[in-house]
N, C-alpha and C positions, 0 to 999 in steps of 0.2 A: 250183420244183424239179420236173423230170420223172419220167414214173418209171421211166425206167430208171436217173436219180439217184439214187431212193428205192429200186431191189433192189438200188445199189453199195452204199449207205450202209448195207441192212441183211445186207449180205455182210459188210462189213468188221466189223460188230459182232459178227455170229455169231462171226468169227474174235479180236476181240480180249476175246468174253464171256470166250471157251473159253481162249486161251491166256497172257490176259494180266493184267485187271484184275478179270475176273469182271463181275459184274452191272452194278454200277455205271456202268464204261464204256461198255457194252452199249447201255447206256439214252442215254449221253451222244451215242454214234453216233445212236441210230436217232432220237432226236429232234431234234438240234439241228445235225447235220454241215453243213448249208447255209449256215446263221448262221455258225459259229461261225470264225473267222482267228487265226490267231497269227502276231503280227508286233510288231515292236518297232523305234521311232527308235533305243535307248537299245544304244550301242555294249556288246556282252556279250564278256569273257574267254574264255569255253568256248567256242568254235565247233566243236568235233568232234564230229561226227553225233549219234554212240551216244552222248554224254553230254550232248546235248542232249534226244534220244529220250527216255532214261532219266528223265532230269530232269520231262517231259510226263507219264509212266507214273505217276511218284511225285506231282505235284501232284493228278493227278487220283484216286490209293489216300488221299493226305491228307484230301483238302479234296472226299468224296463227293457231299457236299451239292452241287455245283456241276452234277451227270448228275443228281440227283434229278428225278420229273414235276412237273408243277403242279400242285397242291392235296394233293399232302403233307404230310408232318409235317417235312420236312426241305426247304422249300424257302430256296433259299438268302439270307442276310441282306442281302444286297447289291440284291440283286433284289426282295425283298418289301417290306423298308423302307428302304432305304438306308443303312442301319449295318453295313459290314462288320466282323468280329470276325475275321478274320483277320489277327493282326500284321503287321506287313511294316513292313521298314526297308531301306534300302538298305547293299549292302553295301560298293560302290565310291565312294558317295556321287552317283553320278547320277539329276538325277530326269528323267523323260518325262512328254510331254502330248500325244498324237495327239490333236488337236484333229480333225480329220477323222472317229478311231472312235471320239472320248472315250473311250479309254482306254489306259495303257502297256501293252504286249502284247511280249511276248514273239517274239524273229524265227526262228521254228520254222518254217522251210519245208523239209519232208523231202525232198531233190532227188536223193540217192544214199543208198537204204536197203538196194543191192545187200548190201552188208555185214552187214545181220543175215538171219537164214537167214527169211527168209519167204516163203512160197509167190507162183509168180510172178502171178498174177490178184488177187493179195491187192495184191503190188507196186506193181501197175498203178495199180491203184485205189485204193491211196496218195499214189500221187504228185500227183492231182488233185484233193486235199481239202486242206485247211488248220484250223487249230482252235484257238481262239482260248479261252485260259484266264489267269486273273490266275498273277502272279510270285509270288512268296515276298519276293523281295528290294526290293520297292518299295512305301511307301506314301502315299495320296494325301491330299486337301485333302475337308473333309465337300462343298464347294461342287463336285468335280469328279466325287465319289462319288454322289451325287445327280443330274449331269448322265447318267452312266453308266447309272444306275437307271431314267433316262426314256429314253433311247436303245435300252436293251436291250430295254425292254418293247414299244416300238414295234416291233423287228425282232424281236418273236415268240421271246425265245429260248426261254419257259418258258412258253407258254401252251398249257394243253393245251385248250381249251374252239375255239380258233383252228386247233389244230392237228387236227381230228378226219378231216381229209380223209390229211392225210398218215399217221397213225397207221391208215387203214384199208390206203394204199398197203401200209405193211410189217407187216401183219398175217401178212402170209404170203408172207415172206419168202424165197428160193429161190436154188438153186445148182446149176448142168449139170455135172457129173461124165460122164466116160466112164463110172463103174459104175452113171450114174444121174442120178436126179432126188435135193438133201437139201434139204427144206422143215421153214425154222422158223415156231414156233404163235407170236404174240405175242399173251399171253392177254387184258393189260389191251385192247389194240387191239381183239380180238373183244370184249369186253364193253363198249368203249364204242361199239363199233357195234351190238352188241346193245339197247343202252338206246334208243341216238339210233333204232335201227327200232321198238322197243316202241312210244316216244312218238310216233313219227309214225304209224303204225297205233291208237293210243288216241285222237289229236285228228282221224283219221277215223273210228273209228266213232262217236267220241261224235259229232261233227257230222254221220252220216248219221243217226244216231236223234233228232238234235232235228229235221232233215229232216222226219221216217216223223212225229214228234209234230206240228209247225209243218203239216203237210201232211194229217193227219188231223184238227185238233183242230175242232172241241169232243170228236172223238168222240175212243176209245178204240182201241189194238191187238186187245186181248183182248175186244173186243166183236163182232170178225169171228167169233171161234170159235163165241158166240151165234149170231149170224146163222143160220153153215153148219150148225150143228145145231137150231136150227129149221124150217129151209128142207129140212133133210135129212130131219127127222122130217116135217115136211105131208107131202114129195114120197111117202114110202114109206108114211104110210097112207092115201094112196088122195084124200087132195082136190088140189085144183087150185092151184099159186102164180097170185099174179094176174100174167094174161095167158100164163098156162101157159108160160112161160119155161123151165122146163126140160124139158120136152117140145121146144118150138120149138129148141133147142141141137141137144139129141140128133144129131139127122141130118148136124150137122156136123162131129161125132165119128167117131174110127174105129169103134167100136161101138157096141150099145146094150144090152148087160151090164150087170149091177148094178156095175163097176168104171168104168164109161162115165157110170150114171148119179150118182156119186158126183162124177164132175169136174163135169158139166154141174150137178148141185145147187150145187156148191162154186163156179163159177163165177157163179152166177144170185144166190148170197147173195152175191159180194163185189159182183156190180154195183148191188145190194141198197143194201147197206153202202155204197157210194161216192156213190149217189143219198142217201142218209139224209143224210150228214156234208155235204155241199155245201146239199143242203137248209138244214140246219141252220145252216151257216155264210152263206147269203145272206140268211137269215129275221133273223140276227143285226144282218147288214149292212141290212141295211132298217130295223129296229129302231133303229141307233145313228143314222139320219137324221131319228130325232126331237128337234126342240131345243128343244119346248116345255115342259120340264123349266127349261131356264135363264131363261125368264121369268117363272117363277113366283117369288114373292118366298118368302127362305129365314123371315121369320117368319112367315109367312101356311101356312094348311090344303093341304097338297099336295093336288091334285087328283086324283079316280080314275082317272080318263084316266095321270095319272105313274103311280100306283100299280100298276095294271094293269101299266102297260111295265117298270116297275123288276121286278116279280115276273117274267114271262116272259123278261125279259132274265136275271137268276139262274137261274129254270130250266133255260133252254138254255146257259148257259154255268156250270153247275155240272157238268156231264158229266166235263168233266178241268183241272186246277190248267192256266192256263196259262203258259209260257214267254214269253221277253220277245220273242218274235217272235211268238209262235202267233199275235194277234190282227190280225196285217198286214193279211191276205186278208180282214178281217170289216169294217176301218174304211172306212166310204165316200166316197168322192172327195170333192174340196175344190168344193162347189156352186157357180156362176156365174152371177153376179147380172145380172139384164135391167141394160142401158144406163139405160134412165127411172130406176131405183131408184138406181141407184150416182148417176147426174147431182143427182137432189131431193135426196137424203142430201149431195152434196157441197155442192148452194146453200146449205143449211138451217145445214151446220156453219161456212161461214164467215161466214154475215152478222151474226155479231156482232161482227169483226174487221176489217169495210171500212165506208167510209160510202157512202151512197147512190149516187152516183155512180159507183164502184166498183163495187157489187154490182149497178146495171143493165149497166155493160159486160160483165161475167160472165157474168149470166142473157145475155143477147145470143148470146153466144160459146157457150155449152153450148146452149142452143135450133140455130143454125146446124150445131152437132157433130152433135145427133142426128136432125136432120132432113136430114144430108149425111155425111161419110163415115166416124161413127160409128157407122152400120149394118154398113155393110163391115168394119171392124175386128170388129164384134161379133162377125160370122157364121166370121173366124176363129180366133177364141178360141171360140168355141162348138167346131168339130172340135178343138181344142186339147186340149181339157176332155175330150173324147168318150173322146180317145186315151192321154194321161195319167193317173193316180190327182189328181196336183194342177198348175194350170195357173199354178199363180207359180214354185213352187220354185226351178227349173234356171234360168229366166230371171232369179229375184231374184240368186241364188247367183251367175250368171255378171257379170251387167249393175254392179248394185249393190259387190261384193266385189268379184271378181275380177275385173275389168277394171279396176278404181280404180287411179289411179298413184301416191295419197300415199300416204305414210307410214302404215305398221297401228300405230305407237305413237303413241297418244292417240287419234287419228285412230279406228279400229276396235277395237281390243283393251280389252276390259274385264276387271276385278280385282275380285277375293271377298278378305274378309277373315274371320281369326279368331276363336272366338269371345273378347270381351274378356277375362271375368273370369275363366274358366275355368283349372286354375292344372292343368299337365299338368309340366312340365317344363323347366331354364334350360340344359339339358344339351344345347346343336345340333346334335350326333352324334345324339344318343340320341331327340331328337324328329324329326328327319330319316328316321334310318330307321323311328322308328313310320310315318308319313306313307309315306313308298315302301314298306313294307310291307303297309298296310293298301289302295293306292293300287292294285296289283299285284292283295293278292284282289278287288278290285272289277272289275280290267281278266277275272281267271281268271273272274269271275262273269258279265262279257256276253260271254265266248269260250262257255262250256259251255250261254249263256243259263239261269243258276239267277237271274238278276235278276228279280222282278217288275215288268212293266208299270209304270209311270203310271197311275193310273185316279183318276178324277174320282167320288167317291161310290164307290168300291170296286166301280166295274159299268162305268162307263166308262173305255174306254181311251183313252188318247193317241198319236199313232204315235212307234215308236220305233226308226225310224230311223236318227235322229242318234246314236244309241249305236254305228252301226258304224265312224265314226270318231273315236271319241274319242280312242284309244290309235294308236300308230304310226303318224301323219300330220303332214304336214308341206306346208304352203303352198310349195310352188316357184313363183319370181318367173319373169317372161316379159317380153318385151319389150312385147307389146300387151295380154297378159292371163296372168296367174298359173292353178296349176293346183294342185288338191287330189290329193296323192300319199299312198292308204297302204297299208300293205306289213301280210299278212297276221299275222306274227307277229315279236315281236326281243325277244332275252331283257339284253338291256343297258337302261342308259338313259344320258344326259348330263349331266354335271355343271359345273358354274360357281364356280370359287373364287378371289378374288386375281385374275385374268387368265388362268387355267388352265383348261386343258379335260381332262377324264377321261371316259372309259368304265369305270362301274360295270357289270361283270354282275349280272345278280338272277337268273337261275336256274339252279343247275347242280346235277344230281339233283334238279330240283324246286325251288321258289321258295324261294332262304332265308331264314331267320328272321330276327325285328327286330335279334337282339342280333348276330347274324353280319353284316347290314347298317349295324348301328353300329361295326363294327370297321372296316368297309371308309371309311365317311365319315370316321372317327377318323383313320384315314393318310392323307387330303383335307386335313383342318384341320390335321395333324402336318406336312404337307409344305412346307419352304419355300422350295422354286427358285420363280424369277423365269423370270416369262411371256416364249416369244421377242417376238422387234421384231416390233408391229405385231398378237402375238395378243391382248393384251388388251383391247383395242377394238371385236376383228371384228365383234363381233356388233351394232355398231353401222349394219353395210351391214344388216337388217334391220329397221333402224328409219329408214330412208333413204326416197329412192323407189324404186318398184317397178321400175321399168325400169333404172334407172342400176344395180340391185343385181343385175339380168338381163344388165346388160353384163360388169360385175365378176365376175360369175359363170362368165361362160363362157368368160370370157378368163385368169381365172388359176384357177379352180377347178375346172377340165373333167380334167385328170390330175395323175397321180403322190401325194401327198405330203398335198397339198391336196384333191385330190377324195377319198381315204379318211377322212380328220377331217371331210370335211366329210358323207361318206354316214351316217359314224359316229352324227352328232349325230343329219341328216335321218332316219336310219330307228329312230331310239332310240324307246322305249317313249313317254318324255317327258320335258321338259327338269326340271333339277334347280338352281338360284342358291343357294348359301349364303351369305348377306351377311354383312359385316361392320360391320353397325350390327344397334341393338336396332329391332324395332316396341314401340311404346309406348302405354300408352293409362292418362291419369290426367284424371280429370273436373275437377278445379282447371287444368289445361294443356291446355285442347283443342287447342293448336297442334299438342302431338304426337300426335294423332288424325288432324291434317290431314295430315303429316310420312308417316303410316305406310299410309295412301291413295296420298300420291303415290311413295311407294318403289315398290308395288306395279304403281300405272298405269303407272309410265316407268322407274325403278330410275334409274342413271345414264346410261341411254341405250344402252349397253354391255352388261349383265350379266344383258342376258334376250333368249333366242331369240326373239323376236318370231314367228316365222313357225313354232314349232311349236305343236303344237293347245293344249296350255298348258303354263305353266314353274311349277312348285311355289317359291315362295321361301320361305327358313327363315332368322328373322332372329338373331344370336346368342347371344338372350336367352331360341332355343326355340320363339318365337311365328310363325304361319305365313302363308301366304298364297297367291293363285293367280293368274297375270297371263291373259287366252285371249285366242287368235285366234277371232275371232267368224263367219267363212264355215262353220265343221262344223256348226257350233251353237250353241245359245241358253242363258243363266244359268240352268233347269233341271236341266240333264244336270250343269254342273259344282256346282251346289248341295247333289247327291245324292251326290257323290263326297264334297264338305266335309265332309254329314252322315255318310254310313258311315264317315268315318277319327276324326271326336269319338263317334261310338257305341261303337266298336271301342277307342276310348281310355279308355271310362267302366268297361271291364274289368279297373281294376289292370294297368293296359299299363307301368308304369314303376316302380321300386325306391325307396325313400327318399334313395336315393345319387343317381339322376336319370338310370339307365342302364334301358335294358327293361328288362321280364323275360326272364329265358331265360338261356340257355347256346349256347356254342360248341358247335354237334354235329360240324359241317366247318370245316375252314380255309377261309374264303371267299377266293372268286379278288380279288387283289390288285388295285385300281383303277390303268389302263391310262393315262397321257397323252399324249393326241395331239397327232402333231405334226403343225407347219406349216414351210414354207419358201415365203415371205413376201415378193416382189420390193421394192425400193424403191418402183417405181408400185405394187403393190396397199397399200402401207403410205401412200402418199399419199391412195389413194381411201377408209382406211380412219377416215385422221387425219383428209379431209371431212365422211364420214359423221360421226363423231363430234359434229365442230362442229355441223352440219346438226341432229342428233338433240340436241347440249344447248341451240339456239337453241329447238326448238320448246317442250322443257321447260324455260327460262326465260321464255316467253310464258304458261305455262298458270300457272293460279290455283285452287285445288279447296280447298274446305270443309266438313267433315262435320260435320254438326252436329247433334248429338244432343239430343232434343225429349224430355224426361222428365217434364212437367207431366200429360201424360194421354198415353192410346193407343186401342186400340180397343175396352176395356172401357165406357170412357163415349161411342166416338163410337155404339157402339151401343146405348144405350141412347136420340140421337136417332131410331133410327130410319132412318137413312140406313146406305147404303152405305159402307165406311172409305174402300175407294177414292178413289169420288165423292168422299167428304168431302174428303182431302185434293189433288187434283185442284183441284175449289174453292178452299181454301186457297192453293194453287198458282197460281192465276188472280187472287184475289184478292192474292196477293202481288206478282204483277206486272204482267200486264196491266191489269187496273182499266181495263176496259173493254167486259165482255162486262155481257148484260145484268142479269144476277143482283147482278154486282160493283156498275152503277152504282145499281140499287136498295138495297144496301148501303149506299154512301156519301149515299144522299139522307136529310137528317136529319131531312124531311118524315114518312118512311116508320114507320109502326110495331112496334115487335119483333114481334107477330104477322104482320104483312103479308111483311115480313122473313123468316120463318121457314117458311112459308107459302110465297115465292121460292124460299127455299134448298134445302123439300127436291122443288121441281118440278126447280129443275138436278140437284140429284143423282139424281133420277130418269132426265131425259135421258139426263145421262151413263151412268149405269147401261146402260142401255137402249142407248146407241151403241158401249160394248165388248160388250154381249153380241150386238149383230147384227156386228162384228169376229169375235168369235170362231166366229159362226155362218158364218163366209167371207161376211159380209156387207159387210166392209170397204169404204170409199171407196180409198185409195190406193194397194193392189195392183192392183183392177182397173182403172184409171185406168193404174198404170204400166205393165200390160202390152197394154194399148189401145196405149199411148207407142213401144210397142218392136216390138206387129205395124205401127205405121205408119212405122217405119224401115228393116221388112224392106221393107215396098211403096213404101217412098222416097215418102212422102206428106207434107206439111206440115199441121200442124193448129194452127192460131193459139188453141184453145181448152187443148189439150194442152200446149202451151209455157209458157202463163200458170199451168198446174195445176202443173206439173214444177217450175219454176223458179223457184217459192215458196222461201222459205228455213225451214229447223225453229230457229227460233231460238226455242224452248221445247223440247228435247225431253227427253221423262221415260218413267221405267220401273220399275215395281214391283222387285223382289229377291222370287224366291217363297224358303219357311222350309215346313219339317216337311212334306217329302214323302218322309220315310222310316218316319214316326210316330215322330221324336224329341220325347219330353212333356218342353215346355217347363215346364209345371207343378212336375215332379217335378227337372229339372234346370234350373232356372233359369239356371245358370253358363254355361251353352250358347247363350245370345242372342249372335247374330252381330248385327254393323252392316251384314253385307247388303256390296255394291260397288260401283261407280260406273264411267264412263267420260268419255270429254272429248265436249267441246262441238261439234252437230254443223255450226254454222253460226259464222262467225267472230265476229258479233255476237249471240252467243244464250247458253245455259245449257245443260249436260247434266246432267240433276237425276235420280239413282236414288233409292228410298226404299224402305225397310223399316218393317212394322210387327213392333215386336221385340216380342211379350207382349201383352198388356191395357195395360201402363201408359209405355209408352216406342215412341218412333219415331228411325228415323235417315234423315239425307236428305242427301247426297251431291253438294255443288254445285261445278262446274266451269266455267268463262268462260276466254277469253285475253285476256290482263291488254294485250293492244294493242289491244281495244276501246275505247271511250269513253265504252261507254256500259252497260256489263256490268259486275257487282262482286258476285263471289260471295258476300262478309261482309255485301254491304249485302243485297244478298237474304236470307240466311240468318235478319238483322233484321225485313227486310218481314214471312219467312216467320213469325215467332216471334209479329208484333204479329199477324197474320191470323189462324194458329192459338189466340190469346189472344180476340182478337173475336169466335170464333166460336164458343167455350167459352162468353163471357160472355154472347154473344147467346142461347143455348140453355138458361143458368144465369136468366136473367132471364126469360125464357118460364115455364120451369118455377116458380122463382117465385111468377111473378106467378097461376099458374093455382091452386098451391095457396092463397095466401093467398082467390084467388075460391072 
């Protein structure tokens, strides 16, 4: 609608406020005249103007509700849920079905309104509007009233949240008169453009002040004014600042007045001030490049050397609470390991996996690398390093992720689970929207940055980064390489129901509450139209490949109809699955432990975006879950999310009836459904995807298998690390061939010699993630050796043998309690942690949790087309390993007390 559409349309209302219908119509003009037609298949009796006119006048004094705005108290039934309570029968007995505007409409086209006395610009400007309002005389089918209800909401007729551009259009509204200018006020218009500018001037300055904080910290604002009244008081009694600085200014001042020397003082202490705080902030960053902290073992006497650093490090960083960015600027670079280091660390870790002959072709090959043109590569990863904070990141992100062409389901995206026992609510609505509301203040908490850091011992930080896109991103596919897309702010999110796509708003005047969030999912699950042809599946081009879902993309979802449901989703907060099956978890039935994993990992292939940063699913029995895309980030960030929405739930979040708490304060805005128009090819490439996506989930196999006999309360009591320990376990479960394993099975061996072996590996290992975490790692720097020799189009027969290894074991912890939820005191709150699939076709993808002292869960995955992979039979191995090596430590002990 233009605007000079939008000053006819609030001309015509001024005039039919005044003379005709009063307010009501008023409002009906100025918000909906572009939308709204009157027309009708259905042959009518009366065709004479004025008793046609007349008949419009009176529908719309009847039936007010129909001009009401959106988020009223009177908005209208037909529109909010689908239940019109307007009788309607027909009177000549014909029924209509404009299947084109889904709806019978009335054939009101005002063509000769010469005959009523109306002013002639008024005339005018009648006759090029149309306005489309229900009959009296006709009623429809609930299945047609429903289609109506999804049609209207798509074309905007009543959304005021949509409408804020055009409600500013006729804010002020106007009319040329020869006596003049008549300018009408439209008050709600100014006040919701008053709000919309408040809020955007409040989300700038609070992010210029975490700016001013992030930008000064460790120090303080308020400690400039110290400064300059220091620096003021030396200057005026008579001694010297060092290097007489504000003397040295003076002369570059207009004067040298006492009003002269108050700038130059004021000057000389902020430069003061700006050396201190940078000081302070590089003295930190030097400090956190100490890592001999993590070698020291956690039962053994800290060292004074730690002790010293730990103290200095609080000192300087007790000056001000920091923000979850403040500590960006202090964390220092990701260190760069010499070539010799990373080459002996990589011989060392695989020769207990090849036989001799293999491991001299190896040594061979890595000798030739670094005595030929792995010096070259080194020298430019060394400027790499120089120039970057971390020299993996962008190249793991781009090489690794995003350029990959399979499939992100199974393939990439991994899934958190519930906690099990924990008993919140069966009510799907109502723990729904606990979840999106608590999900929301978490996203308001890294907008304003009130989230605390990460830190390791309460003193070290973690970079936190990945927190700025967690919320409003979304993985866009490409033909060669996908691209990480996010959009600074979006107050909706997407919803998944039956086949159905909705747009949920979550904030209007500010985020709403649970119980206003449970009304709006309550009309999701209340709703029962049927998905158009072809939308219930889409989202199975997501779980496709990458390219083919780049072609699909840009060929039917680049305009109109399609590309708006589709931005909808792409820029929503984050995705939303209500399923229609329960998650289950009962210890006599593990199967449905295994059942409520893979809902999760793959769902039916269909019913989860794949490609936004993650999909919350909520299964209908209340229990929850999280499916991610893994290029933003890593099972941390979403772990902490898990744990803030069961912290926030341990607060009496729910009723005995099974509804939040709370009250209705606002009518929340009615969830939106988006449409599609859905070519027959895009519904062919969508019905492949499908198949595509349920072949690869009928190949996978996942096992969770919860380990209750012991956990980390007794593995520490050997003395080892839990890690290590079950890492071992893990080897010993399958491998059975490193060296520790075959001293294990030699029955020569004696439980002391044995034990003696076992905890020198766990030591090892110990000792080989903490030089990993020290950026010591072997296979980052190795890959991106791999990738500057690609830039330089070099071949490296050493490189290729390293890269093209398969991870046919690949595992990964589940971190727990990095929010300081006491597992102690809540018990109920043990999560099983989550898993992902397999990253080699013949291999295992094993996550594991230690839940507690006395329980562990371990998450095995295989494709069931291998031959040689079997998640249950592992699960076994894993059961008899972790038993041997209970009993081997049980018979130690023992034997030493009976000595």
């Amino acid at each position: 609608m233009s605007k000079r559409e939008r000053i006819e349309v609030a001309q015509l209302a001024a005039y039919f406020k005044e003379v005709y219908t009063g307010e009501t119509f008023g409002n009906l003009l100025q918000l909906k005249t572009s939308q709204i037609i009157i027309r009708s298949n259905c042959p009518l009796k009366k065709t004479i103007n004025e008793t046609r006119y007349k008949f419009a006048v009176k529908a719309v004094k009847e039936y007010p509700r129909i001009s009401t705005r959106y988020n009223s108290n009177e908005i209208p039934n037909f529109i909010s849920d689908s239940r019109p309570d307007i009788p309607i029968t027909s009177e000549n007995g014909c029924s209509c079905s404009d299947r084109k505007l889904s709806a019978p409409l009335i054939n009101f086209s005002i063509d000769s309104v010469s005959s009523f006395e109306l002013p002639k610009n008024i005339r005018n400007l009648f006759q090029s509007f149309h306005y489309r309002i229900y009959e009296e005389k006709f009623s429809l089918p609930k299945k047609e009233r429903e289609d109506i209800t999804e049609r209207m909401a798509l074309r905007k007729v009543v959304r005021k949240v949509d409408m804020a551009e055009a409600h500013q259009a006729v804010a002020f509204p106007y009319i040329i008169r020869r006596e003049g200018w008549d300018v009408n006020v439209d008050q709600e218009a100014l006040e919701l453009v008053w709000r919309s500018g408040v809020r955007s001037w409040k989300k700038r300055f609070a992010r210029f002040m975490n700016n001013v904080h992030n930008g000064i910290y460790p120090g303080r604002l308020w400690t400039l004014w110290i400064f300059m009244s220091v620096i003021m008081a030396i200057h005026y009694s008579g001694y010297k600042i060092p290097y007489d600085l504000v003397r040295k200014i003076l002369p570059y001042l207009p004067g040298s007045d006492l009003k002269w020397q108050l700038v130059g003082s004021a000057i000389t202490a902020t430069f003061i001030w700006i050396v201190t705080i940078y000081a302070v902030r590089y003295t930190l960053k030097l400090l956190f490049m100490y890592k001999g902290w993590m070698y020291e073992a956690r039962n053994k006497t800290v060292s004074s050397k730690t002790k010293l650093w730990i103290c200095i490090i609080r000192i300087l960083s007790s000056w001000n609470k920091p923000k979850l960015y403040s500590l960006q600027g202090s964390i220092p670079k990701l260190p760069l390991p010499s070539l010799k280091q990373t080459l002996t660390r990589y011989l060392k870790s695989v020769r207990p996996f090849v036989n001799n002959e293999k491991y001299q072709r190896i040594t061979i090959l890595a000798k030739e690398f670094e005595e030929g043109i792995g010096n070259k590569l080194q020298r430019y990863l060394v400027l790499k390093s120089w120039w970057s904070t971390n020299y993996v990141s962008d190249w793991w992100e781009e090489y690794v992720y995003l350029r990959g062409r399979s499939p992100l389901m199974i393939n990439s995206n991994f899934y958190g689970m519930d906690a099990l026992t924990k008993k919140t609510t069966t009510n799907q609505a109502a723990r729904a929207a606990s979840v999106i509301n608590a999900t929301v203040q978490f996203r308001k908490m890294i907008e304003r940055q009130e989230l605390k850091p990460l830190m390791i011992r309460d003193c070290i930080p973690l970079c936190s980064s990945q927190y700025e896109r967690v919320f409003n991103t979304t993985r866009i596919p490409g033909i060669e390489a996908d691209q990480i897309v996010h959009w600074k702010d979006s107050n909706h999110i997407a919803v998944y129901h039956r086949g159905r796509y909705f747009k949920v708003i979550i904030k209007s005047n500010g985020i709403l509450n649970p119980r206003e969030m449970q009304e709006q999912i309550q009309q999701i699950l209340d709703d029962t139209s049927v998905p158009q042809p072809g939308e219930k599946e889409l989202a199975a081009l997501t779980a496709g490949n990458r390219t083919e879902w780049a072609k699909i993309r840009r060929c039917f979802f680049n305009k109109g109809v399609n590309k708006t449901s589709l931005d909808t989703i792409e820029k929503a907060a984050f995705f939303l699955s209500l399923d229609d099956e329960p998650y289950l978890y009962e210890p006599k039935h593990p199967e449905k432990l295994d059942r409520y994993g893979k809902i999760l990992l793959h769902g039916k292939g269909y019913d989860r975006w794949f490609d936004k940063s993650f999909t919350l699913c909520i299964g209908n029995n209340g229990k929850m879950g999280v499916n991610c895309e893994h290029t933003w980030g890593d099972a941390p960030i979403s772990t902490q999310i898990w744990e803030f929405i069961i912290t926030e739930e341990l607060k009496n979040r729910f009723t005995e009836s099974g509804d939040v708490v709370g009250e209705i304060d606002k009518t929340p805005p009615p969830p939106i459904r988006l449409q599609w128009e859905l070519k027959p090819d895009c519904i062919a490439q969508i019905e492949n995807a499908a198949r595509n996506a349920q072949s690869l989930i009928d190949d996978l196999d996942l096992k969770i298998y919860a380990y209750d006999q012991y956990g980390k309360g007794f593995i520490k009591t050997c003395g080892v690390s839990p890690d290590a320990y079950i890492q071992l376990a893990l080897q010993l479960a399958y491998y059975r061939d490193t060296a520790w394993v075959w001293e294990m099975e030699n029955k020569k061996n004696t439980v002391e010699e044995k034990i003696k072996l076992l905890r020198v590996a766990c030591e090892k290992h110990q000792r080989n993630y903490l030089d990993a975490m020290c950026g010591k790692g072997v296979d980052r720097h190795l890959f991106c050796l791999y990738v500057v020799s690609k830039y330089l189009e070099i071949d490296s027969p050493f490189l290729q043998e390293v890269l093209n290894e398969p991870w046919r074991l690949s595992t990964s912890q589940s971190p727990f309690g990095q929010t300081g939820l006491d597992l102690k005191k809540y018990p109920e709150c043990i999560s099983s942690g989550g898993g992902f699939g397999p990253v080699a076709d013949d291999g295992y993808g094993i996550s594991y949790i230690v839940a507690g002292e006395d329980a562990m869960f371990f998450h095995i995955s295989n494709k069931k087309s291998s031959k040689v992979t079997d998640c249950r039979r592992f699960a076994k191995k894993l059961e008899d390993a972790l038993f041997d090596m209970n009993n081997l430590f049980t018979s130690y002990d023992n034997a030493n007390y009976k000595s």
